[in-house]
LUMTIGU-289984 format. One record per residue: residue in one letter; x, y, z of N, C-alpha, C in turn. Coordinates in pm, whole numbers, plus 50000, padded with zeros to 5 digits. Example, Ala and Ser with C-alpha at 12.3 -4.5 7.8 and 13.67 -1.06 7.14 Angstrom:
A513194943150780512304955050780513204967050780 S512854977550708513674989450714512905000350787 
END
This chain:
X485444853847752486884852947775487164849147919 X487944840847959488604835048109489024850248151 X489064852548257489584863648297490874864648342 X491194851748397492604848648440493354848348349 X493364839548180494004837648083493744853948067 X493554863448027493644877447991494154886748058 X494424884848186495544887548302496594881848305 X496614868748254497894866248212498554867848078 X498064870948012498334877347881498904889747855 X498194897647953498354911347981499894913248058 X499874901648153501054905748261502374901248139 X502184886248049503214885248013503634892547900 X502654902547829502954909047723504294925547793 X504154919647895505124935147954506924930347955 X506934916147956508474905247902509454914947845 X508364922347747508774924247573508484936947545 X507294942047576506484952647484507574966947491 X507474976247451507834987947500507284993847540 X508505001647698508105009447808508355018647745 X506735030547780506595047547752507675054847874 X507975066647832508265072747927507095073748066 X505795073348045505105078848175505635063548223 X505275050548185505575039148248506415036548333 X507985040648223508915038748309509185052148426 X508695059548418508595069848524508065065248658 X506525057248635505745055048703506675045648801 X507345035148797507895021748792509345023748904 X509745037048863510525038048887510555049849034 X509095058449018508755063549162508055053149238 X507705043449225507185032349289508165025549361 X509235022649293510505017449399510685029549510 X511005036549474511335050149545510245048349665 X509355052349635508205048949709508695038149798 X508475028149777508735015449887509845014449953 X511165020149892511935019249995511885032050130 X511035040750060510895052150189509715047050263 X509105040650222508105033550352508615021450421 X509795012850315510194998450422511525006750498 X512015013650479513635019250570512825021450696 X512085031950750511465029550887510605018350917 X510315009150868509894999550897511004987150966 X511764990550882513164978950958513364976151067 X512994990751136513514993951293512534986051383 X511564988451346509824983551417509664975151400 X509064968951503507864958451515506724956751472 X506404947251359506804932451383508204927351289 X508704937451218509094933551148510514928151270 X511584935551314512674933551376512134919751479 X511084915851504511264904451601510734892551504 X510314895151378509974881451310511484880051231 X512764892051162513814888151119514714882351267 X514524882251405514994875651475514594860551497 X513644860651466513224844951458513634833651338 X513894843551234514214837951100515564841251096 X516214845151219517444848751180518724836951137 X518184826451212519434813851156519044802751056 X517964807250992517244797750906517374798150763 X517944805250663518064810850568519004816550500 X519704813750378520644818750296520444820850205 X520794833450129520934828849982521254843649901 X520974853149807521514865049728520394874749771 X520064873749832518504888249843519054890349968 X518244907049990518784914350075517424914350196 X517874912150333516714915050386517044930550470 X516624939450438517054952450482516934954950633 X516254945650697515544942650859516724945750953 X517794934350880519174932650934520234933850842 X520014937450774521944931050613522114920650563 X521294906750623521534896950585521404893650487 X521934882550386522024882150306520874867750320 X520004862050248518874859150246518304850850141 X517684838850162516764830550084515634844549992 X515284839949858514484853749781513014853649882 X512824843549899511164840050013511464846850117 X512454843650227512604849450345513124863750361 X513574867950231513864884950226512254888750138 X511974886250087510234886450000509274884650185 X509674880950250508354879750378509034893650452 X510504893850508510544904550623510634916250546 X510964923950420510814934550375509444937150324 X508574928050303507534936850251506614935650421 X506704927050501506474930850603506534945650712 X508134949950661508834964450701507954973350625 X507614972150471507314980750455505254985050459 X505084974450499503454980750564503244983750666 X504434984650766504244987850919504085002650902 X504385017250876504385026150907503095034250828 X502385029050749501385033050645501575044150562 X502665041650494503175051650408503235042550228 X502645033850248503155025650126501725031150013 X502205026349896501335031749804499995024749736 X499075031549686497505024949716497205027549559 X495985014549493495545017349388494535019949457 X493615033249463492785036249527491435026749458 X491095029349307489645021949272490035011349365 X490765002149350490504988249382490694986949565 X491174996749614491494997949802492674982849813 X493854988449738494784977949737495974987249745 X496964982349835498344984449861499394974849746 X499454977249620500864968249551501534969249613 X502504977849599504074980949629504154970449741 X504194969249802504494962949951504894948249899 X503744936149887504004927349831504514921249700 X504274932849628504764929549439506324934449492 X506344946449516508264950949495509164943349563 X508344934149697509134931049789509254919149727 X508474913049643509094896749603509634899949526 X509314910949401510014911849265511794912049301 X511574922849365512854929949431513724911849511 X513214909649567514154896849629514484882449503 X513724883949462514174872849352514784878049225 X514584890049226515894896649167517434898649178 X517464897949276518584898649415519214887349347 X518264877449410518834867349466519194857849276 X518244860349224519194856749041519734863848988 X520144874049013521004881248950520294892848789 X519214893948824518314898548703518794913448695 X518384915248566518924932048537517704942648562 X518024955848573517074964848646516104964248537 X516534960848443515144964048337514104950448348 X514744938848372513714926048424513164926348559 X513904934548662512674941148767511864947848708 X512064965448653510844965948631509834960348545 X509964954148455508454940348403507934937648443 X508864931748557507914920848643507234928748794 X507754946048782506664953148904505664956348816 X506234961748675504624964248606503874954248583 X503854943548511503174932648527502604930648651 X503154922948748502444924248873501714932248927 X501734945648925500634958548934499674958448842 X499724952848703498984950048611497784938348664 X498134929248707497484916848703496804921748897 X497104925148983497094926449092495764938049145 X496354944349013495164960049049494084956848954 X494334950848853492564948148778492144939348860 X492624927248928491674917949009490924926149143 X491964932149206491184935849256490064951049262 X489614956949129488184962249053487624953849052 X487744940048998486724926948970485864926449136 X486604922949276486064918549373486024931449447 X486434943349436485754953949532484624958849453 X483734968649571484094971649742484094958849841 X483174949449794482494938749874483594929949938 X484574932149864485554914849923485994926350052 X486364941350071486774946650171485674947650320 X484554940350297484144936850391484594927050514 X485444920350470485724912750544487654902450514 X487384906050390489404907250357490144918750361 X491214920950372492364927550337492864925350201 X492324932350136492934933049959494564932649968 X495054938950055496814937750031497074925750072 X496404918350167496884904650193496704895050142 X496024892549990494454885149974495284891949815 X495034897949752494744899349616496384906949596 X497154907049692498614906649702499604896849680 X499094885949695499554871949716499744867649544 X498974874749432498814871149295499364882449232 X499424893149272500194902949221501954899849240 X502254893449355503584890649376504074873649283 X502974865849288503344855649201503634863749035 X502264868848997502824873448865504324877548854 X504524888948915506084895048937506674885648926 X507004872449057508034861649037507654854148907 X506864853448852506514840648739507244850348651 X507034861048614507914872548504509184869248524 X509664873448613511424873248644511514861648637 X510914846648649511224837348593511444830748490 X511084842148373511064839948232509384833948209 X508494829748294507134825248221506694829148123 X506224822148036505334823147911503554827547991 X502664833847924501544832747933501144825247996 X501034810747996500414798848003500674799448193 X502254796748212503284796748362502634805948437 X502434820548395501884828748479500604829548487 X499494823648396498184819548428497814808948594 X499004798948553498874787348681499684797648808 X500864807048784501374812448884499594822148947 X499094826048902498054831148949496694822149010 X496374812848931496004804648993496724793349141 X497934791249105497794784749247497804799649387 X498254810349334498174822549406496934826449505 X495844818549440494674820549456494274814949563 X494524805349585494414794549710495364798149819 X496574807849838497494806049889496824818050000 X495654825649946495214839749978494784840550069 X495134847850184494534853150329494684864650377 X494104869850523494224878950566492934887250641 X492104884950676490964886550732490674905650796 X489884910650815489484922350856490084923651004 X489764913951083489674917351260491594917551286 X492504913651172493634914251203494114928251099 X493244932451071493614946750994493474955251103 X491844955951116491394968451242491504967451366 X491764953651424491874943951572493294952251609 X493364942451762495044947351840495574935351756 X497244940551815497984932651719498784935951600 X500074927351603500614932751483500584925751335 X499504914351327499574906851278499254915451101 X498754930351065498374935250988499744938950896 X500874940350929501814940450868502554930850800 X502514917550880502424902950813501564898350698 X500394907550724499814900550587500274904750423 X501414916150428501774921850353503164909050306 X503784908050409504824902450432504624881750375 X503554878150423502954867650371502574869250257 X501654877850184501294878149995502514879149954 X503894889249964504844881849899505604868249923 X505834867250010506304852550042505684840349981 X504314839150002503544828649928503074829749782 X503214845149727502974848149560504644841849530 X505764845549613507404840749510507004824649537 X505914815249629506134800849593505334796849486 X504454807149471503274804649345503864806249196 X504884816549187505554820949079506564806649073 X507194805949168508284793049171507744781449118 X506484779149199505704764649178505524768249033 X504844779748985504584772348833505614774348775 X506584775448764507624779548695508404768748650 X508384756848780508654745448766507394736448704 X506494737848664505374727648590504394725348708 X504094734148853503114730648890501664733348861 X500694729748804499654737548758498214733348898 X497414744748807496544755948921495014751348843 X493524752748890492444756548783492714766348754 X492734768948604492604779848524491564786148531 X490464779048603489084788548647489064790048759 X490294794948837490234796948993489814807749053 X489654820748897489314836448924487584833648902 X487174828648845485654832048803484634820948805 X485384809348869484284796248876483244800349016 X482354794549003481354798749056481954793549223 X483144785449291483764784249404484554784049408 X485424795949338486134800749276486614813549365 X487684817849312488404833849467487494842149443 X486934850349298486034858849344484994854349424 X484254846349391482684840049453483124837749605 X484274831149660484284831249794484954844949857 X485474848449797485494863749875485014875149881 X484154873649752483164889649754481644887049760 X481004893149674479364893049661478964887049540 X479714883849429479604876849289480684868049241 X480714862549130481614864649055483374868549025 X482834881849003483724891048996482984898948863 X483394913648929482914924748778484514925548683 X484274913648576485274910248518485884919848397 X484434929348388484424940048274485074952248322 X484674953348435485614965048519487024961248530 X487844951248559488954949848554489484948348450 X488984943948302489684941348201489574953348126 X488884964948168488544976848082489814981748026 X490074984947947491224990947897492464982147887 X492304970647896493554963947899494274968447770 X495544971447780496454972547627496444984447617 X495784993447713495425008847646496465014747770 X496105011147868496505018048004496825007348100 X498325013748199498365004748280497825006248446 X497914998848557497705005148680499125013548712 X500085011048717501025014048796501075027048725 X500395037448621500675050548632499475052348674 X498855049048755497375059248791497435052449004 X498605053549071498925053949177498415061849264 X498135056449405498175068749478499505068949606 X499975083849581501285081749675500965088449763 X501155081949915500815085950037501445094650081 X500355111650125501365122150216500585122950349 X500545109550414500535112850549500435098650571 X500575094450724501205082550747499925074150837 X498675074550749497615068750884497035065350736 X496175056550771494915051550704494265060850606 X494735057850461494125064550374492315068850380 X491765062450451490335068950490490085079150545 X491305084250587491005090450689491485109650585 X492075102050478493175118250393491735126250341 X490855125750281490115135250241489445143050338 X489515140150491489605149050554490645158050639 X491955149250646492745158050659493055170350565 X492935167050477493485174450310492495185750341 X490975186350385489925190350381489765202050482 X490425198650577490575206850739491545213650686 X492375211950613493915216150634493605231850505 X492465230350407492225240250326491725248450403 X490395241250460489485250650518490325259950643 X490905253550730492035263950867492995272150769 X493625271650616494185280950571493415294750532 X492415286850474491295293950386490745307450528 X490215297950633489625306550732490245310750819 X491795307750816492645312150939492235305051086 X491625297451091491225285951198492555285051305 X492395285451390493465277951512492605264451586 X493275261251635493085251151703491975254651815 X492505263251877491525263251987490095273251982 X490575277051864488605278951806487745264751842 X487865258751781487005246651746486245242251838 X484825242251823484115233051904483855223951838 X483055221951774483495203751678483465207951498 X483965194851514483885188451378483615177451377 X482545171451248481725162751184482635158851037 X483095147751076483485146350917482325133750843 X481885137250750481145126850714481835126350557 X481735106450571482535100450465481735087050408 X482585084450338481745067350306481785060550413 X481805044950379481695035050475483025032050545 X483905031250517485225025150586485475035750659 X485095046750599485805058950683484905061550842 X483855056050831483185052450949483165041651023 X483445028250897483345015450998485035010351027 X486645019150954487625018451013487965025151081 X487745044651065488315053351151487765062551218 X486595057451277485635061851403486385059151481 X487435063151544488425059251707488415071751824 X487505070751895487715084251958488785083452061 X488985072152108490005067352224491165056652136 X492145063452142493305055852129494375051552245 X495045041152257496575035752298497385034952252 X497205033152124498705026852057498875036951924 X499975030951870500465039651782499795033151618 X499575018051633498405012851543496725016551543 X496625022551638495005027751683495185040251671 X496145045151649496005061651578496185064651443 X496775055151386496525056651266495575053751198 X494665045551262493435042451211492295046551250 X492735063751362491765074851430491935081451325 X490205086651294490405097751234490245107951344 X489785110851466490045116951580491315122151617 X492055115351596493695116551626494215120651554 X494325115851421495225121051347494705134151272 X493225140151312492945153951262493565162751372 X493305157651488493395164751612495195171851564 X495885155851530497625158151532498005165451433 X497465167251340497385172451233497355191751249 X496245192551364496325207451397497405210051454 X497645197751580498685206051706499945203951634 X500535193251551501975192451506502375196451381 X501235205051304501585202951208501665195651085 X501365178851105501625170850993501365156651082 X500845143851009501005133551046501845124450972 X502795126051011504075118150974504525107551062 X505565103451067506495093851173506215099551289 X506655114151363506605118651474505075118351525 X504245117451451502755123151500502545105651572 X503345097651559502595083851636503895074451739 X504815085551793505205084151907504825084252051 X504825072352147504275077252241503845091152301 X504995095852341505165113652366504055120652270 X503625123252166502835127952013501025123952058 X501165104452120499945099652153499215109652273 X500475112852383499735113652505499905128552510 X499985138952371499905152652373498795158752444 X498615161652521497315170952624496285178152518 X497335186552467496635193952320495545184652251 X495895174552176495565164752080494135159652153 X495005151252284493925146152380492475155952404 X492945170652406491745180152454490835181052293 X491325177752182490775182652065489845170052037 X490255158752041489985147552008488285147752054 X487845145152166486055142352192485205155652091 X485645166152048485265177451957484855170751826 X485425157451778485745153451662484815139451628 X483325143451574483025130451521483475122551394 X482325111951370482925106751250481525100351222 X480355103551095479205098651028479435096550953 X478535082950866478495081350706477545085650630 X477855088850524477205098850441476565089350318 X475555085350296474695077050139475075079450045 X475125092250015475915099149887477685096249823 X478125098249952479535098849903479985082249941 X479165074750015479615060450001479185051849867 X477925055349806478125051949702478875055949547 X479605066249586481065071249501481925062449545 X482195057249671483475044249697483215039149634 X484385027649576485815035149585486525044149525 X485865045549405486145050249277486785066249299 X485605072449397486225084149462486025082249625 X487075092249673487285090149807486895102549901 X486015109049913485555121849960484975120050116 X484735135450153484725137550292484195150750301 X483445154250405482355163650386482545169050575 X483305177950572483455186950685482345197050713 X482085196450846481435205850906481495212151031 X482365223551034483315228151136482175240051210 X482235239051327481505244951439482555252951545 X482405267051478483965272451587483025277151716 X484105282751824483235284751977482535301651951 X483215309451855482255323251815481045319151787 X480855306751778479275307551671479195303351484 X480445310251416480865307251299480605294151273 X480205289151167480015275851076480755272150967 X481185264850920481965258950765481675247550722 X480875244150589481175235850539482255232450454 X482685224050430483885224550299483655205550255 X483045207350091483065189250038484545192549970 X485545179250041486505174849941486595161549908 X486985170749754486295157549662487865147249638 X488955154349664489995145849631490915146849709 X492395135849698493095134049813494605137749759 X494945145249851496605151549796497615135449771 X497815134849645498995122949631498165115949532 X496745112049530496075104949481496085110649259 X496045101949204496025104449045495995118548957 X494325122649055494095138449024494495148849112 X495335145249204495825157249263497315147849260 X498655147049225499495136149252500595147049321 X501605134149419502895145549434503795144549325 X504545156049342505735156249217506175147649241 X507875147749168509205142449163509125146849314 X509315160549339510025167349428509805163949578 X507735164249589507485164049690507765143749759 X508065140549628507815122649683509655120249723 X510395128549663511905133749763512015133149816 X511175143449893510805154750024510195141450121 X509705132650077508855127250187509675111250197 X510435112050065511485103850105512715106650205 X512835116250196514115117750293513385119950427 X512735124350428512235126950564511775112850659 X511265104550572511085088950630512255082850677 X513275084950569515015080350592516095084550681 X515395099950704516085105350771516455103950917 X517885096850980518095092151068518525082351080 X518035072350958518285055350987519205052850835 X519285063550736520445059650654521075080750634 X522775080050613523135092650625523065096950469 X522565112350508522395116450396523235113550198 X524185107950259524955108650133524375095250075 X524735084050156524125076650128522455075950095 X521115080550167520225084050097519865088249976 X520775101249934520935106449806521305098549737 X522075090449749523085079749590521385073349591 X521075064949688520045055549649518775060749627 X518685073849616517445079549530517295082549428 X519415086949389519475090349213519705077149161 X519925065649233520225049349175518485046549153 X517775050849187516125042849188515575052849099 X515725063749081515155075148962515515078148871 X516905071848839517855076748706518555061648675 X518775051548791519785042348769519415029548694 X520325024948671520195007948567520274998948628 X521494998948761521694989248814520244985848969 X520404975649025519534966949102519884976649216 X519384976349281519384989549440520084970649546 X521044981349603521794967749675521584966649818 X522724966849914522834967750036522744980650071 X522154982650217522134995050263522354994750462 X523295005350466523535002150593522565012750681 X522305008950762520935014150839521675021351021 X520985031751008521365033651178520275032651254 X520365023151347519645013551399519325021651544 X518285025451625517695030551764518325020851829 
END
């Protein structure tokens, strides 16, 4: 079987089929989700200086939330899903080490806007797109994350599907929307983990260039239909094979991705949560303070060593991708949220004194469980002499441990809180969890 024609089969059978309750549940905390990770994103950079550059270039029915403007579906599809990977709160299919939401909601969502589609033809075209987006990328991980960015790269086809859906495509339309998707795909490693803000753009680019892929075929442009599995072909040039085509098509028709999510409760580099989650049992469990500690060893798989080994940070992008830092912030503040990666938060004395205490090794064992599972293996050394191990095997938010309704609320308002007033927050959380209509304009209070 083509693997692409069966991804597109899959994405366009969602047009029509009937949504379960877990589905439409799922679909519908997923918006939720993204707009509490793109609202603080609006404010920040890169997003506020790339909607200044695009600021006199563009018209049309989509909303770019950056500024109010009212917006071409492409140029509100680039600066909102841009907003919303800046703060690292957006949501992860963990097997595959892929961020949807960001690029699928942000095109779905703008070319929705901007045609006038009803809330029930958004969500199709987010499930579909999470459909087609999260099995490709099982086919090309772990290997393509050697050296791509899966959200930038295998984002770019998740957001065409979405637009080729809301375009009305047949099967056939959203096969070529995925194929020309394929070619459109970038995003490299050294602008993920490197200086620079260029890592939030790549979010911002897979939707932008998936709504021209959806557009292009929509209008009769066609793609190779063997662009997923020919031997120079997207898997073969971006991973180690092929593609493991059996792993992504497993269950098709049975189960979708978008209910087996992981929703982010802390705001740094998911490599880094099975040891926060991990510290945070063990200091309840043992009554730990802070200034016990003479070190800790976290040993993890591979990324968790070859992204968030940072013992020295500057910036507020290099702490989220410390696991040094953000365990350290984690003791002295309480939580790594928004506040934990303010200057003032960076240059805490506390944090700073905890931080050289704090290695980071890879472990044989638990890297060959990536990705599938995401574990972390603490070994805490207090200054009495006392020892702790603690293996955690799972990550708070993630499938088998998930947050509620309540707590993904809780972590919505708290993201929002400040930059939209409460009343307003509330309407647009019971409009995205209960509502029919399209989530509209929103007025923002701006730093």
């Amino acid at each position: 079987m083509n693997p692409l024609l069966a991804l597109a089969e899959a994405a366009s059978s969602w047009q029509h089929s009937p949504i379960s309750d877990d589905v439409d549940r799922a679909v519908r905390r997923a918006l939720l989700d993204w707009f509490a990770t793109t609202i603080p994103g609006c404010v920040e950079p890169p997003a506020i200086l790339l909607a200044r550059v695009l600021a006199d270039s563009s018209q049309g029915n989509a909303i770019c939330y950056i500024d109010g403007r009212r917006v071409s579906a492409r140029q509100a599809a680039l600066l909102n899903a841009t907003a919303s990977h800046i703060v690292e709160f957006d949501d992860i299919f963990k097997d595959g080490g892929y961020h949807p939401g960001s690029p699928t909601i942000a095109a779905a969502l703008a070319l929705a806007q901007d045609r006038g589609a009803s809330r029930d033809q958004l969500h199709r075209a987010i499930i579909g797109g999470y459909e087609v987006g999260c099995r490709l990328s099982l086919a090309i991980q772990p290997s393509h994350y050697a050296f791509w960015h899966t959200t930038a790269t295998v984002g770019v086809v998740g957001a065409a599907v979405a637009a080729a859906l809301l375009l009305d495509c047949g099967a056939d339309r959203v096969a070529h929307a995925i194929a020309l998707a394929t070619s459109f795909a970038g995003g490299h490693q050294e602008n993920l983990q490197g200086a620079g803000m260029a890592k939030a753009l790549h979010a911002g680019h897979a939707a932008e260039a998936g709504l021209l892929a959806g557009l292009a075929a929509a209008g009769g442009v066609t793609g190779s239909l063997d662009s997923l599995h020919a031997p120079a072909g997207f898997a073969a040039a971006t991973s180690a094979s092929t593609g493991n085509w059996q792993a992504a098509l497993e269950g098709i028709g049975e189960w979708t991705p978008i209910t087996g999510m992981t929703v982010k409760n802390h705001g740094c580099c998911g490599h880094i949560f099975p040891a926060l989650d991990g510290l945070r049992l063990l200091r309840q469990r043992e009554s730990i303070s802070p200034d016990q500690i003479a070190t800790i060893t976290i040993e993890g798989y591979t990324a968790t060593k070859r992204m968030c080994d940072r013992p020295v940070v500057g910036t507020a992008q290099e702490a989220r991708f410390s696991a040094q830092y953000c365990l350290a912030a984690d003791m002295i503040l309480g939580g790594v949220r928004l506040g934990a990666f303010t200057p003032e938060a960076i240059a805490h004395p506390q944090i700073r004194a905890l931080m050289p205490r704090i290695a980071v090794v890879e472990d044989e064992q638990l890297a060959v469980a990536y990705p599938r599972r995401r574990m972390a293996r603490l070994l805490v050394s207090l200054k009495d002499g006392r020892d702790f191990v603690h293996l955690q095997q799972t990550r708070k938010g993630d499938p088998e441990d998930p947050l509620t309704d309540h707590e993904l609320i809780a972590k919505y308002d708290e993201l929002t809180s400040g930059l939209l007033i409460p009343e307003a927050a509330a309407m647009l959380c019971d409009q995205l969890l209960c509502g029919k209509t399209l989530p509209g304009e929103l007025r923002l209070h701006r730093p």
